[in-house]
N, CA, C and O atoms as a DFTB+ gen file, in Angstrom:
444 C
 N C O
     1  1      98.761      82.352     113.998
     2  2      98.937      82.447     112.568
     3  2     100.378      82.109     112.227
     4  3     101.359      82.360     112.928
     5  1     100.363      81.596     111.232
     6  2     101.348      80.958     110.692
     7  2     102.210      81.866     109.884
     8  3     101.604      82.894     109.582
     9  1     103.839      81.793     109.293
    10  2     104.133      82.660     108.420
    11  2     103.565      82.569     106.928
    12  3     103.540      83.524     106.151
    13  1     102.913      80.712     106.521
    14  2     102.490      80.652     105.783
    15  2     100.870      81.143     105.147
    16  3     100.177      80.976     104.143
    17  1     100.827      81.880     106.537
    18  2      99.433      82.209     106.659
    19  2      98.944      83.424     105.859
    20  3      99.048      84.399     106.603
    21  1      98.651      83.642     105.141
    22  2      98.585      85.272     104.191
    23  2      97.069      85.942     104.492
    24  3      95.964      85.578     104.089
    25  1      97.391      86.874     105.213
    26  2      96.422      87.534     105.748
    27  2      96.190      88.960     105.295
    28  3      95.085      89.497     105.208
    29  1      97.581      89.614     104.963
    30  2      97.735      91.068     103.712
    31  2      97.373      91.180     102.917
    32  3      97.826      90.205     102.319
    33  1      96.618      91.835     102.057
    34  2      96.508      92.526     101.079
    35  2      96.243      94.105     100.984
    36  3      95.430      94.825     101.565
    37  1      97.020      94.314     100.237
    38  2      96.980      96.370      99.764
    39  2      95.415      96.580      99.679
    40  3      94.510      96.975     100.415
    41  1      95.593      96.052      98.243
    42  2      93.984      96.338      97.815
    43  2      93.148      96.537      98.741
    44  3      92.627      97.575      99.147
    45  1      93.054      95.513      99.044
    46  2      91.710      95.298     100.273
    47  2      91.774      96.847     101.756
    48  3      91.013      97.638     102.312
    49  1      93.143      96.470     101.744
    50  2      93.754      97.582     103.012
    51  2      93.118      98.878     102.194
    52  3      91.981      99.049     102.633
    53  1      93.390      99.730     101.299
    54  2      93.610     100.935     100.579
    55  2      91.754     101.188     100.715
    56  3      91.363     102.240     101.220
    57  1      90.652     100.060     100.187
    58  2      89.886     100.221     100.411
    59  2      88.942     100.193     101.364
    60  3      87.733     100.375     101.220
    61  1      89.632      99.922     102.490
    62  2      88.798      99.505     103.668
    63  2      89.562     100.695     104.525
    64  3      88.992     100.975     105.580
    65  1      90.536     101.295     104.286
    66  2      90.891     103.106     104.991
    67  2      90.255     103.898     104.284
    68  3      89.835     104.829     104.971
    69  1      89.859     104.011     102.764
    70  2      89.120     104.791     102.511
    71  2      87.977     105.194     102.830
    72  3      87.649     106.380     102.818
    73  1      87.009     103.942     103.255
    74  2      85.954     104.034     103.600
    75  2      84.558     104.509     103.155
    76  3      83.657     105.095     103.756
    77  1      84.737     103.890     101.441
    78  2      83.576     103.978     100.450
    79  2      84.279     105.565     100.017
    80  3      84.280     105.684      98.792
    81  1      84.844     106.744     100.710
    82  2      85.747     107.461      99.911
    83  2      86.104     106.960      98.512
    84  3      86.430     105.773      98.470
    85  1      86.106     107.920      96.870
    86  2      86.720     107.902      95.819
    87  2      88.302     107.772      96.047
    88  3      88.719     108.824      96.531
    89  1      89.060     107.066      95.905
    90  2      90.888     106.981      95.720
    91  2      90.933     107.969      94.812
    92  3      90.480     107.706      93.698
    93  1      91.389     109.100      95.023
    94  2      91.316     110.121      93.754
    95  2      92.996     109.672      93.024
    96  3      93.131     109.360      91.841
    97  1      94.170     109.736      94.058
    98  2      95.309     109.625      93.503
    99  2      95.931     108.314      94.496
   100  3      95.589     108.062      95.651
   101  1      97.227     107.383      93.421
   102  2      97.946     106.648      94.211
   103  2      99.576     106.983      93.878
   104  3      99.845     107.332      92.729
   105  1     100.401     106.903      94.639
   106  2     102.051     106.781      94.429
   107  2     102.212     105.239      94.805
   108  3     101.415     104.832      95.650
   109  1     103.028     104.430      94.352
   110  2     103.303     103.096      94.359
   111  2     104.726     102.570      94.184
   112  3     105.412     102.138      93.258
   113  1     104.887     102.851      95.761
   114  2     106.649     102.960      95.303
   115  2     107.550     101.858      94.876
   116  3     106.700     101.081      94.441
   117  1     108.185     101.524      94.779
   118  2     109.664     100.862      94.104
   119  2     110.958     101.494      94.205
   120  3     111.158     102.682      94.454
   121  1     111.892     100.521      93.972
   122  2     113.134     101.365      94.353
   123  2     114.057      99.834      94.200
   124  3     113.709      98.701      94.532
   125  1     115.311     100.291      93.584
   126  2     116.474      99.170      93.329
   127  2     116.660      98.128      94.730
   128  3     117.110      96.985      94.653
   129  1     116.287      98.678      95.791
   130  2     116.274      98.089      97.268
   131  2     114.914      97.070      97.332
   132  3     115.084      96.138      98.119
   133  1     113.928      97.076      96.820
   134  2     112.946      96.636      96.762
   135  2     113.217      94.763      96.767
   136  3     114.053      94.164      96.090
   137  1     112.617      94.398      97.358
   138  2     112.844      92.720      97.519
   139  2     111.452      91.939      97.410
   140  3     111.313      90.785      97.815
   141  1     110.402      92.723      96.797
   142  2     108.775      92.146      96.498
   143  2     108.484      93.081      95.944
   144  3     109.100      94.018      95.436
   145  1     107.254      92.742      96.076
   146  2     105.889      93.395      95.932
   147  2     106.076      92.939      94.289
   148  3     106.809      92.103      93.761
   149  1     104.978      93.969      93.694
   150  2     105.363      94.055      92.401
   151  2     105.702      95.333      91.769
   152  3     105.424      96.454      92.196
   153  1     106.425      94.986      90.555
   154  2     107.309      96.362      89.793
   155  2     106.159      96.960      89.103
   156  3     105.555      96.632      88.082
   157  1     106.006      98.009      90.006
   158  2     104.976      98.796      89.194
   159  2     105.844      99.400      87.504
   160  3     104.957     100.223      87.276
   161  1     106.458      99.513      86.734
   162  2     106.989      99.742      85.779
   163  2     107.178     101.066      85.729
   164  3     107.712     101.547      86.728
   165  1     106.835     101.954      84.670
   166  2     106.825     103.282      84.370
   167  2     105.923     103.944      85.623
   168  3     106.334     104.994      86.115
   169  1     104.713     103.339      86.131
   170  2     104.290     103.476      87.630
   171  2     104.977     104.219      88.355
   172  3     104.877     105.438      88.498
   173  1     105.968     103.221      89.014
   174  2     106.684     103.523      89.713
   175  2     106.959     105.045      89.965
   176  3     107.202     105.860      89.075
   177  1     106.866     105.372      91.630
   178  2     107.033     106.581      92.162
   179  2     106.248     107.806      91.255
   180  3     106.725     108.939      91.313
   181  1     105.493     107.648      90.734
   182  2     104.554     108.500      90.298
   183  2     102.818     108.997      90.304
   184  3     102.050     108.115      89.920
   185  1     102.587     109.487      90.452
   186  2     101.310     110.119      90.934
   187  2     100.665     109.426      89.624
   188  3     100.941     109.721      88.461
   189  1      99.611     108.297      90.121
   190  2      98.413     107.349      89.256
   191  2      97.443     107.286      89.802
   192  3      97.263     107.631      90.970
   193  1      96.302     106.643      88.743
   194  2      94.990     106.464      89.118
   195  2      95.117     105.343      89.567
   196  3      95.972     104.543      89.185
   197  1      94.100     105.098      90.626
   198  2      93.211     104.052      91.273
   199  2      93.058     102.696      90.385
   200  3      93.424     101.567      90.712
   201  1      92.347     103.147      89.036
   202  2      92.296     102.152      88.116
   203  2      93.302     101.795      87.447
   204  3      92.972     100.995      86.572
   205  1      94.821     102.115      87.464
   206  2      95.972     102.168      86.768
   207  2      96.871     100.788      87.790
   208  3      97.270      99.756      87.251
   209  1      96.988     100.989      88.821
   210  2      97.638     100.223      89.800
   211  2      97.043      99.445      90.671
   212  3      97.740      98.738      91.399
   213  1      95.436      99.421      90.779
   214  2      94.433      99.021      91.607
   215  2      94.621      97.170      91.511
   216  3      94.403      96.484      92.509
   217  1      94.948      96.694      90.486
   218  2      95.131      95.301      90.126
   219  2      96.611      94.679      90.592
   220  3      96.950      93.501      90.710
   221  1      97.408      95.983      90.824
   222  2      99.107      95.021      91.167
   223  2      99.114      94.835      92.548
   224  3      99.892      94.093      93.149
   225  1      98.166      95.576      93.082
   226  2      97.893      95.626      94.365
   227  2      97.148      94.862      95.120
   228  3      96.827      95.242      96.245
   229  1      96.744      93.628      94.608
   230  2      95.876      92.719      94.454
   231  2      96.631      91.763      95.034
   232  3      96.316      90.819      94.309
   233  1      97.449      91.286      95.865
   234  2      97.908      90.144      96.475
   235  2      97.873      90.087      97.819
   236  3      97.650      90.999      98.616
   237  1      98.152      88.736      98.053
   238  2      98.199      88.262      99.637
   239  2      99.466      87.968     100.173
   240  3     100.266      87.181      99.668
   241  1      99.673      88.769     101.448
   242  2     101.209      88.532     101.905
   243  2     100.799      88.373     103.589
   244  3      99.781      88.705     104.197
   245  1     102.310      87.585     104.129
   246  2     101.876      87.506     105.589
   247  2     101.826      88.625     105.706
   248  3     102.303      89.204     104.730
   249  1     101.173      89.765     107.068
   250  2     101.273      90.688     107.612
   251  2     101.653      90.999     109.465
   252  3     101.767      91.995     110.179
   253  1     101.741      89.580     109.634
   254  2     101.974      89.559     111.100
   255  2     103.312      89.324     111.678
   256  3     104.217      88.725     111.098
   257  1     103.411      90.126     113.532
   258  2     104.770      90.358     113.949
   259  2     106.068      88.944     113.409
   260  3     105.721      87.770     113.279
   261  1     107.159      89.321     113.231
   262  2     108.050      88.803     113.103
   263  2     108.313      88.524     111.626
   264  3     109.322      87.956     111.207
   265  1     106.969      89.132     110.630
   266  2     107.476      88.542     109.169
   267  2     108.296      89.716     109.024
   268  3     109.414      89.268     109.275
   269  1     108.441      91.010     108.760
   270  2     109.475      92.095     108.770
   271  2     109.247      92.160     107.276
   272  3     110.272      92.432     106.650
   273  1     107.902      91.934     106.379
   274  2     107.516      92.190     105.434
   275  2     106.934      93.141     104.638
   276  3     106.167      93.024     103.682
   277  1     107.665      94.613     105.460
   278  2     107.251      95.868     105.004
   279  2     107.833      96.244     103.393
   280  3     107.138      96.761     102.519
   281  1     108.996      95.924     103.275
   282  2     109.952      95.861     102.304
   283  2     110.079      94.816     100.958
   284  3     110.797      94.810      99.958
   285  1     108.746      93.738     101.596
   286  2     108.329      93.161     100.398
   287  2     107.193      93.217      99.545
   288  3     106.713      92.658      98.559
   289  1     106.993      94.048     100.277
   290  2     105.698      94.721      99.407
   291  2     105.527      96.091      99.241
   292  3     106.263      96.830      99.895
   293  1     104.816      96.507      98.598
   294  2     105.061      98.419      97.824
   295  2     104.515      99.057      98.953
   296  3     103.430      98.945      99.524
   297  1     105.657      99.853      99.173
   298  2     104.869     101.087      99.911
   299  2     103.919     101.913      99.001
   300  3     103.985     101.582      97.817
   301  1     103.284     102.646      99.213
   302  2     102.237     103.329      98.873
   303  2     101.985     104.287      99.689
   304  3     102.138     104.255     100.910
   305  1     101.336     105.743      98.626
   306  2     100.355     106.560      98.948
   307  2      99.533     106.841      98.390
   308  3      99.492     107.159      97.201
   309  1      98.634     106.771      99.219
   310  2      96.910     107.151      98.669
   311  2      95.986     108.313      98.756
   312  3      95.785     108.720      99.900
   313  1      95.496     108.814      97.968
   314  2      94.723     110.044      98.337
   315  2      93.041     109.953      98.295
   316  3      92.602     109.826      97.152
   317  1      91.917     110.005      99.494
   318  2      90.884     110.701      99.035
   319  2      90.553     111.615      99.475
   320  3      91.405     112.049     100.250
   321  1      89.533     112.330      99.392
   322  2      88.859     114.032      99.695
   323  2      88.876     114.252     101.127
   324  3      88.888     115.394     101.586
   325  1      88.878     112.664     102.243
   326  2      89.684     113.294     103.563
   327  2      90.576     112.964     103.843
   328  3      90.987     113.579     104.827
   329  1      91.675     111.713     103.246
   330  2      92.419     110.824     103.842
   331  2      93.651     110.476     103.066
   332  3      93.536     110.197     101.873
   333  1      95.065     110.470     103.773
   334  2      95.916     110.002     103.155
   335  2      96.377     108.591     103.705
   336  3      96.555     108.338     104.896
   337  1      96.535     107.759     102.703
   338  2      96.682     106.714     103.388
   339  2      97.869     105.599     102.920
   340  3      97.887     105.044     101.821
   341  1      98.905     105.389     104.060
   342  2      99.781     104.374     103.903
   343  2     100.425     103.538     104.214
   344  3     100.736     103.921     105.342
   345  1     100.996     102.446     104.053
   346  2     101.872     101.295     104.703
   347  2     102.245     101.890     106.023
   348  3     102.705     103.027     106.126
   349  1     102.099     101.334     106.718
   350  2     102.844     101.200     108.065
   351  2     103.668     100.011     108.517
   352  3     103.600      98.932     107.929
   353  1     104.327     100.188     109.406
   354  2     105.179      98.564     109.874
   355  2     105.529      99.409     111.219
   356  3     105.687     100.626     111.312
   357  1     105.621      98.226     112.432
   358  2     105.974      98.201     113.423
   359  2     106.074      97.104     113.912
   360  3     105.152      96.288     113.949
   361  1     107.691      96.852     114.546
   362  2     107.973      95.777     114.992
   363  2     107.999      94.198     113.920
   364  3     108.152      93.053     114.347
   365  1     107.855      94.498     112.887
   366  2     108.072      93.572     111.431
   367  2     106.493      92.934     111.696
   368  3     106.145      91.759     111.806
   369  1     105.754      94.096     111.745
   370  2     104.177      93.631     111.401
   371  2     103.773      94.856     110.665
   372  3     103.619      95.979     111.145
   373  1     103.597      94.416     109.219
   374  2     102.870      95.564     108.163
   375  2     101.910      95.620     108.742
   376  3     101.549      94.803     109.589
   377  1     100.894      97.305     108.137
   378  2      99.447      97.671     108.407
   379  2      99.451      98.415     107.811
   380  3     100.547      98.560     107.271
   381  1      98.522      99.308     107.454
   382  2      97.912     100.436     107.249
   383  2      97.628     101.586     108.023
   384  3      97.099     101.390     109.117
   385  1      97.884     102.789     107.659
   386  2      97.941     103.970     108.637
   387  2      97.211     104.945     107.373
   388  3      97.515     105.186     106.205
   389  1      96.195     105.316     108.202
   390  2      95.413     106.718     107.708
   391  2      95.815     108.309     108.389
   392  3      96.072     108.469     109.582
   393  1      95.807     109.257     107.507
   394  2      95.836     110.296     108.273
   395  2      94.775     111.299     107.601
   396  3      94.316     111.091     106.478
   397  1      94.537     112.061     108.147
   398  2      93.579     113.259     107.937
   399  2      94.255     113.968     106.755
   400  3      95.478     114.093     106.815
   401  1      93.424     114.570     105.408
   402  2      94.178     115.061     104.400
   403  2      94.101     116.771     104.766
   404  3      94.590     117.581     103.980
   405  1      93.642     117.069     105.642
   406  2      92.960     118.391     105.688
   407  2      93.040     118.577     107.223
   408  3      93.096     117.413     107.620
   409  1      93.082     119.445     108.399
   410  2      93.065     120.212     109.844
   411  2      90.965     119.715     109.461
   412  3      90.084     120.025     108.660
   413  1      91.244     118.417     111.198
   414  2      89.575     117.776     110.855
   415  2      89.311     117.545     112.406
   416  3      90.445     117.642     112.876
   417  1      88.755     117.384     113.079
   418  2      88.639     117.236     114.782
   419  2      88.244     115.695     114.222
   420  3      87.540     115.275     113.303
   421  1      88.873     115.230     115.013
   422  2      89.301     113.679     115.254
   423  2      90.214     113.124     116.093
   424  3      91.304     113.675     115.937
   425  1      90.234     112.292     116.892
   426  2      90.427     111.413     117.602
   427  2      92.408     110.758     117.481
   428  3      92.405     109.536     117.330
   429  1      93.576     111.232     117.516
   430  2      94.936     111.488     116.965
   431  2      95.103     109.757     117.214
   432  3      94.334     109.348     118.083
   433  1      95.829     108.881     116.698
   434  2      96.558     108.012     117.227
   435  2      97.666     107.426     116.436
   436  3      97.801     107.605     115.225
   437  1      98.446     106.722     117.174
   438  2     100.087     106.842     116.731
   439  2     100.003     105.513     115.362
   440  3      99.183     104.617     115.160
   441  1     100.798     105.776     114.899
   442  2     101.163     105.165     113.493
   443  2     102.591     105.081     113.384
   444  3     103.106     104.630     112.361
């Protein structure tokens, strides 16, 4: 894959950790350091609906090692009834990282 290759998207990510799960709440961060994504506006760093930010979240970015494209796109947190879910990066390859919202017997792995 190429760097021109755009294989990221939030959206898609946020709904495919949920796992047919309701998104009850999102945070959608920003910050003067920010070098992408998009400006969530009054958004920004505040506890929103699903349907409020669900559309800025809607783009395609590379996501693979060496783009170091964590920082160009919004971090985020997500909430449903089991799962919190958010940006990850390792090694300048964004992903997605879920965690348990609640003490759940499951299977631990590193993020």
């Amino acid at each position: 894959m190429t760097m021109s290759e755009k294989d990221g998207n939030l959206k898609r990510w946020v709904l495919e950790a949920a796992g047919g799960e309701e998104i009850e709440a999102v945070v959608v961060g920003w910050s003067e350091w920010s070098d992408g994504g998009v400006d969530p506006g009054p958004l920004a760093n505040k506890v929103a609906k699903w349907s409020e930010v669900e559309a800025l979240l809607d783009f395609d970015f590379y996501s693979g090692y060496g783009g170091a494209q964590c920082n160009a796109i919004n971090a985020i947190y997500a909430w449903t009834k089991s799962w919190v879910i958010a940006v990850s990066e390792y090694d300048g390859a964004t992903g997605i990282s879920k965690l348990p919202r609640n003490p759940m017997a499951c299977e631990p792995s590193y993020h």
